[in-house]
C-alpha positions, 0 to 999 in steps of 0.5 A: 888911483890916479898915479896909476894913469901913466904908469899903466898906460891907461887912456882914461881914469873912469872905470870901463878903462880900469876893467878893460886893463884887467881884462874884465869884459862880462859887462851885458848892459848898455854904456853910462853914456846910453843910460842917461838917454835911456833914464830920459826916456824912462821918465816919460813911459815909465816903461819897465824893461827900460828901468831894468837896464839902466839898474842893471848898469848900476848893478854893474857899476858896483860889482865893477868897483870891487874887481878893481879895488885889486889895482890898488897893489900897483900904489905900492910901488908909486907909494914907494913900499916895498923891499929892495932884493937884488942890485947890480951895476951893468956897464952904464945900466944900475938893475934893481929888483923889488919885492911888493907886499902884495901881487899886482893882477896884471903885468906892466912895463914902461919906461922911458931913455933914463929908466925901465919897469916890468912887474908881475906878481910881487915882482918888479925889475927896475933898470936905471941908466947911469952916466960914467957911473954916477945916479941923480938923486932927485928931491921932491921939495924942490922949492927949497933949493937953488940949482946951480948950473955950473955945477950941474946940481943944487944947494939948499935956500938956506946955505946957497943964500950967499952964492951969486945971484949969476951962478944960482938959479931957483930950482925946479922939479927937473932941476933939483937934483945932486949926482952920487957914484954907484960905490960899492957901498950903495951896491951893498946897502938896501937901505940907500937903495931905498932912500935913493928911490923914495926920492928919485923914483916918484920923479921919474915915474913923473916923467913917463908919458 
């Protein structure tokens, strides 16, 4: 779940913070933390009602696990599985509406200058900011491509070998991306629109803070 740690907002991957975002607060016994003292001190009085609580946290800890396995839904959006519903273009801002295999527990939105996301249920909405109508299409294997900064986009290694070492530089994970118009035909086919956000998506949820 550790993909989820930017996309929730989560302050920390451990399991009181996972619960808490579910809103999960039935938990009776002392932290993990306290247990360890609590453990200590069990050893040398071998005092019952001590050995209690520190397996009544690990009890906890474990039923815990599986009222969490229910973020799991939220993957399949960082996973990139789902269908893609509904696309506008609107003004400068591309929309998107995506349908998840299954419901996420809880709502979530975030975002940032270049993109938006709210989701609930199966349910996620997607805004896009464009710039005279035209999407950067982003590439994960960015090791593989020269950027070229006049042109504002790259090449693959294997074609831009003989461009000028001035006019190339190797690209990186900000860098490696080429520009397409938001044309009709993109407007009407799901299926570009898929591949569109496998490459794109993974780099801009990479990119929330």
């Amino acid at each position: 779940m550790k993909p989820l740690k930017k996309l929730l907002k989560l302050p920390a991957m451990k399991q009181p913070c996972m619960e808490e975002f579910l809103g999960i607060r039935d938990r009776i016994y002392t932290d993990g933390k306290e247990c360890i003292r609590l453990y200590k001190e069990f050893l040398k009085k071998r005092d019952k009602n001590i050995a209690d609580i520190v397996l009544g946290h690990n009890l906890e800890d474990v039923l815990g696990l599986g009222k969490i396995y229910q973020m799991l839904g939220y993957l399949c959006l960082t996973d990139c599985e789902f269908d893609v519903t509904y696309t506008e273009l609107d003004d400068e801002n591309l929309l998107l509406g995506l349908e998840l295999p299954c419901e996420i527990p809880v709502e979530f939105s975030n975002g940032n200058g270049d993109f938006y996301l709210t989701g609930k249920e199966k349910e996620v909405k997607m805004i896009v900011r464009t710039k005279n109508g035209r999407l950067r299409q982003y590439y994960q294997n960015f090791k593989d491509y020269y950027y070229l900064p006049e042109e504002d986009s790259v090449i693959p290694k294997v074609l831009g070998s003989g461009i000028d070492k001035k006019h190339r530089k190797a690209a990186t994970k900000d860098t490696c991306y080429t520009w397409f118009d938001c044309t009709e035909q993109f407007l009407q086919s799901s299926q570009i629109q898929k591949q569109y956000l496998q490459n794109s998506l993974p780099f801009l949820l990479s990119c929330l803070k």
